[in-house]
C-alpha positions as CSV (number, residue, x, y, z in Angstrom):
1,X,2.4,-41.1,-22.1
2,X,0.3,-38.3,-21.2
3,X,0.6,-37.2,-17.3
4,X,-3.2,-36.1,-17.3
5,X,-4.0,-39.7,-18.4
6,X,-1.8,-41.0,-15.6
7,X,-3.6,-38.7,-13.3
8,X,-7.3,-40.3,-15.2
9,X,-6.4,-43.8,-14.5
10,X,-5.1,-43.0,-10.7
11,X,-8.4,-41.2,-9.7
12,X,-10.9,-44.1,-11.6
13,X,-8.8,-47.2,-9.8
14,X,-9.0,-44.9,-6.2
15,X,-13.0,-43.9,-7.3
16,X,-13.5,-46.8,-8.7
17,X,-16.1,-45.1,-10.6
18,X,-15.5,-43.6,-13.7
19,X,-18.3,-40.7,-12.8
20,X,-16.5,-39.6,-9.4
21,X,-13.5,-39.9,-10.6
22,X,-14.0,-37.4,-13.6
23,X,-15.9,-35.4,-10.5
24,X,-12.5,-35.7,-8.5
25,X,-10.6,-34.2,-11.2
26,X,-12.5,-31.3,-12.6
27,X,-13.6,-33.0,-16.4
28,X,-16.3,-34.7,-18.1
29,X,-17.2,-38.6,-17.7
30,X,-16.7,-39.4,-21.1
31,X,-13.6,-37.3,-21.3
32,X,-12.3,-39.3,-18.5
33,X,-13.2,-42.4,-20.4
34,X,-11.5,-41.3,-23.7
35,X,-7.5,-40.5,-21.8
36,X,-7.8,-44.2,-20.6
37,X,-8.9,-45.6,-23.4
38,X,-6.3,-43.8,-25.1
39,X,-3.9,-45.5,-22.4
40,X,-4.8,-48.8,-23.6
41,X,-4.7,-48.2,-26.7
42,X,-1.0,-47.3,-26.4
43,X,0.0,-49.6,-24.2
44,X,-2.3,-52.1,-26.2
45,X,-3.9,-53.9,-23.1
46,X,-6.8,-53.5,-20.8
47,X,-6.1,-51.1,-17.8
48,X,-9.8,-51.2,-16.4
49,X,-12.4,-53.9,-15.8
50,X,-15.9,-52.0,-16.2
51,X,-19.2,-53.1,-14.6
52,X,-22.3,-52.3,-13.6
53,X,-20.5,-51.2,-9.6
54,X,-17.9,-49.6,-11.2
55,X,-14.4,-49.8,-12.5
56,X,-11.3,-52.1,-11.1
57,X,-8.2,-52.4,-12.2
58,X,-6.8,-55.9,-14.1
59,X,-3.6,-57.1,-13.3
60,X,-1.8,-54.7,-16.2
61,X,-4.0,-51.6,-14.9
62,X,-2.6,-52.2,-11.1
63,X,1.1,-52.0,-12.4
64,X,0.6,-49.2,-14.2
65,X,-1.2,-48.0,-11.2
66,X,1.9,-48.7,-8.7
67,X,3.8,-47.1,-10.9
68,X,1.9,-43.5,-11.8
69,X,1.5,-43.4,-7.8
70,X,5.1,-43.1,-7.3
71,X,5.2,-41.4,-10.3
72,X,3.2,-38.5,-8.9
73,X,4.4,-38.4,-5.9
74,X,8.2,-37.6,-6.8
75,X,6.7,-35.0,-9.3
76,X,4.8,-33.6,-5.9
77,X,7.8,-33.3,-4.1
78,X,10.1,-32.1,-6.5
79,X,7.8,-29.0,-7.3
80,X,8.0,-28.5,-3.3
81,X,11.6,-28.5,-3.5
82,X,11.9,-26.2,-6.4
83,X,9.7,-23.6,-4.7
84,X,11.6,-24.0,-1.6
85,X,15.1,-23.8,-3.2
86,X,13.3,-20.4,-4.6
87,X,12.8,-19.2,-0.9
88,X,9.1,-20.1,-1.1
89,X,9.0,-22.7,2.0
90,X,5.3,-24.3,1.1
91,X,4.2,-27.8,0.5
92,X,3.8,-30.9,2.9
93,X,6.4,-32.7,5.1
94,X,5.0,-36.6,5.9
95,X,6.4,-37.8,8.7
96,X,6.2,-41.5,10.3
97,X,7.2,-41.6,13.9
98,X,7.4,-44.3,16.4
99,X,5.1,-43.6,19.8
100,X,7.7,-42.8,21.9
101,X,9.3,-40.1,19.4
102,X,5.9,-39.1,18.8
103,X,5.4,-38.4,22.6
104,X,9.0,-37.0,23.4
105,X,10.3,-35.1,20.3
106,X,7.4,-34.0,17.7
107,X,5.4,-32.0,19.8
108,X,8.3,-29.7,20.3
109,X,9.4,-29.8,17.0
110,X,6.5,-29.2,15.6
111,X,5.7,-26.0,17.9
112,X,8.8,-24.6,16.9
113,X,9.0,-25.8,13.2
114,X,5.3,-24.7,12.5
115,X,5.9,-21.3,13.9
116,X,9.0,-20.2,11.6
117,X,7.5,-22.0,8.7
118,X,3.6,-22.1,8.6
119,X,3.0,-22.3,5.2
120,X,4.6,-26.2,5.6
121,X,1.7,-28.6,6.1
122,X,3.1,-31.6,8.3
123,X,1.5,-34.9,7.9
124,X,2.3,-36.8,11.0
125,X,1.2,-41.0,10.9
126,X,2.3,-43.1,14.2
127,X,4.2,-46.4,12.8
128,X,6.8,-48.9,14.1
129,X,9.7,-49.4,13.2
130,X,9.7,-51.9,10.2
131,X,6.1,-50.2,8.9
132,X,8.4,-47.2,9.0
133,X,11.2,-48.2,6.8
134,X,8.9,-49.6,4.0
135,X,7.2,-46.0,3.9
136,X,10.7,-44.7,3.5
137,X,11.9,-46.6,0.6
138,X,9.0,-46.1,-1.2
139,X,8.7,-42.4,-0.7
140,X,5.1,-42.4,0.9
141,X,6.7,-40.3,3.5
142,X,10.0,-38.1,4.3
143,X,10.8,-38.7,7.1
144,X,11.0,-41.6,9.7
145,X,11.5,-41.5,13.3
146,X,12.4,-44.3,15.4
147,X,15.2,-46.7,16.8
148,X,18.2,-46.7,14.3
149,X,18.7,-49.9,13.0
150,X,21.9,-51.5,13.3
151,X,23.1,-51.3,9.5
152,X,22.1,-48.6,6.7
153,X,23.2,-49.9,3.2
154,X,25.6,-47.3,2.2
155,X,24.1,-44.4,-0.1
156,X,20.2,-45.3,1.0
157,X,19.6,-43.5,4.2
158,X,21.1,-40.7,6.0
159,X,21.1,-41.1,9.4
160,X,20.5,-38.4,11.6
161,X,21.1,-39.5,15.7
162,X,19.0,-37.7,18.3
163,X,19.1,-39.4,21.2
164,X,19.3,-42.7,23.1
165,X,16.2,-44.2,24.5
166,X,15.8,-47.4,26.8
167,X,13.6,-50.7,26.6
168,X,12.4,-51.8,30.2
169,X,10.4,-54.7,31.3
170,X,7.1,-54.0,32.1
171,X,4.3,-56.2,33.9
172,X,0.9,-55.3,35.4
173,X,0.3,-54.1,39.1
174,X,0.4,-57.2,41.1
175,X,2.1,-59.3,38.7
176,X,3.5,-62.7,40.5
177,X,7.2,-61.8,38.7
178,X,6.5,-58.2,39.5
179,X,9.9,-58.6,41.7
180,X,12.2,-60.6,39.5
181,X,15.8,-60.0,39.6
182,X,17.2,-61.7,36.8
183,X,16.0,-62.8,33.0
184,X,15.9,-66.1,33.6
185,X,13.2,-65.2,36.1
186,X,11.5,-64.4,33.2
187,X,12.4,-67.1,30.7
188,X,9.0,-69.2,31.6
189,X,7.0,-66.5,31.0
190,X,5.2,-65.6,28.0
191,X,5.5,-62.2,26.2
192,X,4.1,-60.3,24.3
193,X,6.4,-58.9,21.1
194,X,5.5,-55.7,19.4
195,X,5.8,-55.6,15.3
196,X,4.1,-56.1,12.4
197,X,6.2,-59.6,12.0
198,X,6.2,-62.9,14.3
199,X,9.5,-62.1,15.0
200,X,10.2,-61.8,18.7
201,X,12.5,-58.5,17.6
202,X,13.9,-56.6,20.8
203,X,13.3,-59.8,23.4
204,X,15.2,-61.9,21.3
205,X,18.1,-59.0,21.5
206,X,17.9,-59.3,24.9
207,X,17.2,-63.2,25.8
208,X,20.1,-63.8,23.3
209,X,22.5,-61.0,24.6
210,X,22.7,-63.0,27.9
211,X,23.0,-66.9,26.6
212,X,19.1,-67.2,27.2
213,X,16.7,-68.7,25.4
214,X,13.8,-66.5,23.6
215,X,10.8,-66.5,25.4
216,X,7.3,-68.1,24.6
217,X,5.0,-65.7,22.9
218,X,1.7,-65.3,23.9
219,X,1.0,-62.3,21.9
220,X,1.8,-60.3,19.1
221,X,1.1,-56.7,18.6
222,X,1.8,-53.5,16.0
223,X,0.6,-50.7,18.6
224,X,2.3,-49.4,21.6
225,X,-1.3,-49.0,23.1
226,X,-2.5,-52.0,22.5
227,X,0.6,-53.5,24.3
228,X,0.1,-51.4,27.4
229,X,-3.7,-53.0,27.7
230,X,-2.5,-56.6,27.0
231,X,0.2,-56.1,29.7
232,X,-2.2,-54.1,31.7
233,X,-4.5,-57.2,31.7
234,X,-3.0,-60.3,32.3
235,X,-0.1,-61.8,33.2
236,X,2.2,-61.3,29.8
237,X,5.3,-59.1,30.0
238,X,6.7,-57.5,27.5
239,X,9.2,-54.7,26.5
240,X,8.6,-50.9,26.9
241,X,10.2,-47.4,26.1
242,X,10.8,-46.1,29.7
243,X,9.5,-42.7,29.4
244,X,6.2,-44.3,28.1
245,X,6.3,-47.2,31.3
246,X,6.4,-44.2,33.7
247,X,4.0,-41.6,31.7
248,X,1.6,-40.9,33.9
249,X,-1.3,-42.6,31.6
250,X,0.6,-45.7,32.0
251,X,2.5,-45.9,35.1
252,X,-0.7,-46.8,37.4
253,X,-1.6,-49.8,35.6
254,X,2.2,-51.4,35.4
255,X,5.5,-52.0,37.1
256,X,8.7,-52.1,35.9
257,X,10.7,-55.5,37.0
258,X,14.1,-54.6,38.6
259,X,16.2,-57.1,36.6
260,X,19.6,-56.9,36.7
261,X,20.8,-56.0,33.5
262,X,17.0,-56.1,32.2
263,X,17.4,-52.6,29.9
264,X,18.0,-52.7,26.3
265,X,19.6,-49.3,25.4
266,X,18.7,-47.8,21.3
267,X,19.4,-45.1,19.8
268,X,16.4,-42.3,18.7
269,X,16.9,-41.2,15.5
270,X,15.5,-39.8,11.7
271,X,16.0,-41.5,8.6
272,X,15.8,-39.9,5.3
273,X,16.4,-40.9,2.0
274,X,19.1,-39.8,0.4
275,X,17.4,-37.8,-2.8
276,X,15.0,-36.1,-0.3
277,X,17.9,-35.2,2.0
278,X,18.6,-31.6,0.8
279,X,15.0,-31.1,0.6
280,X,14.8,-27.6,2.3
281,X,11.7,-28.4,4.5
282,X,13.4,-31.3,5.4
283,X,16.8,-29.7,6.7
284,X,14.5,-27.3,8.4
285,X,12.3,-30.0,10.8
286,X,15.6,-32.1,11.2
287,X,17.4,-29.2,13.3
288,X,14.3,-28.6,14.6
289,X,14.3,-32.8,15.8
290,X,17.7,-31.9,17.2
291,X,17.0,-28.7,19.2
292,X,13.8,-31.0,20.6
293,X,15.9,-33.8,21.6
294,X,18.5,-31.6,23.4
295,X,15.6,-30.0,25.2
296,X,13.8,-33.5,26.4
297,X,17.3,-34.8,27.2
298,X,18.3,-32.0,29.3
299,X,14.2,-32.8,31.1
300,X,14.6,-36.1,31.4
């Protein structure tokens, strides 16, 4: 199977126009036409549904589709790693951080990874933490940045600790449990629980940790902005990186509650898969992660 037909069916579905996508790739319409064609042919189904709007894939065509993707994407990276293993250190680094790293670690590693290797183009996307790990195993991006979870399958991931971060509970100014002392203060209240899931995550790490029950939710949310304004503007209370609860973007709009034994301590860390682990670019902005997290620990 022919790579520039791969590349023929990947730019038509992402076009979906047979005309742009031959535009996208530098040949001629019906030249594009004829390498898919040739595709089904060989694979003796139909990869493309045409119309008069376009091209979509059929079921068969979006397969082969998933696959080519991934496909190309290992070929990308493995041509970055061969020229870096030459001592050429170009190509692209993706990286998928959580807001808090994003805040306290890539700035500085970027600063100082970008000035001994400027040739490396970083990609940098804000995710949580389960977003994160589903990026990771399907290579869409190299490396993730975020709490360490509390088991790695063996072989997977390398695990690369950085430093240990810690969950407070956050209300707004003027909250009426702005002044709670313990959790079961709290256990009336309704939360608000960050992730991409309905699953209550960190609160229920901390309800359960001290014999309480989880919480009601009032809200769901996959952004650490979007929880400050919810929390900002009502009377939920959730859970909150404390460098972010005291940033000063943040810290006039809510209050930390002083419970007793209200803190969730986790760990800050970089996950990589295990093939892309001896990618040079990737050693590199590691020690660079490490030199950053030494320098924000020793500010903080």
């Amino acid at each position: 199977m022919k790579l520039t037909s791969l590349r023929a069916l990947l730019a038509a579905v992402e076009e979906g126009s047979i005309r742009s996508a031959a535009r996208r790739i530098g040949v001629s319409q019906p030249a594009l036409t004829k390498l898919v064609r040739e595709l089904e042919r060989e694979l003796g189904t139909t990869l493309l549904q045409r119309s008069t709007t376009g091209v979509v894939a059929t079921a068969q065509g979006k397969v082969l589709y998933e696959g080519a993707t991934i496909a190309e994407r290992e070929i990308a990276q493995a041509v970055d790693q061969i020229r870096q293993l030459g001592g050429r250190m170009i190509g692209h680094l993706r990286i998928a951080a959580v807001p808090l790293a994003l805040m306290l670690l890539v700035p500085e590693a970027l600063r100082t990874f970008g000035r001994e290797f400027p040739e490396i183009n970083l990609h940098i996307s804000e995710e949580l933490y389960f977003a994160q790990l589903t990026r990771l195993r399907k290579g869409e991006v190299d490396i993730a940045l975020g709490p360490l979870p509390d088991m790695v399958p063996a072989g997977e991931l390398v695990v690369e600790k950085l430093m240990p971060t810690t969950l407070v509970i956050v209300v707004r100014k003027g909250h009426p449990l702005r002044r709670a002392r313990t959790l079961a203060e709290l256990a009336e209240a309704r939360w608000v629980f960050t992730g991409a899931s309905t699953d209550p995550g960190y609160t229920k790490m901390l309800f359960e940790r001290h014999g309480l029950p989880i919480p009601a939710a009032g809200a769901w949310i996959n952004s650490t902005l979007g929880l400050a304004a919810l929390l900002a503007n009502g009377d939920l209370v959730g859970l909150m990186p404390q460098p972010i609860a005291a940033h000063p973007l943040v810290a006039p709009y809510l209050t930390i509650v002083p419970v007793e034994n209200g803190e969730l301590t986790l760990q800050l860390g970089a996950l990589v898969r295990s093939e892309t682990a001896l990618k040079p670019a990737v050693r590199h902005f590691l020690a660079h992660l490490h030199r950053a997290a030494h320098h924000a620990s020793r500010a903080g």
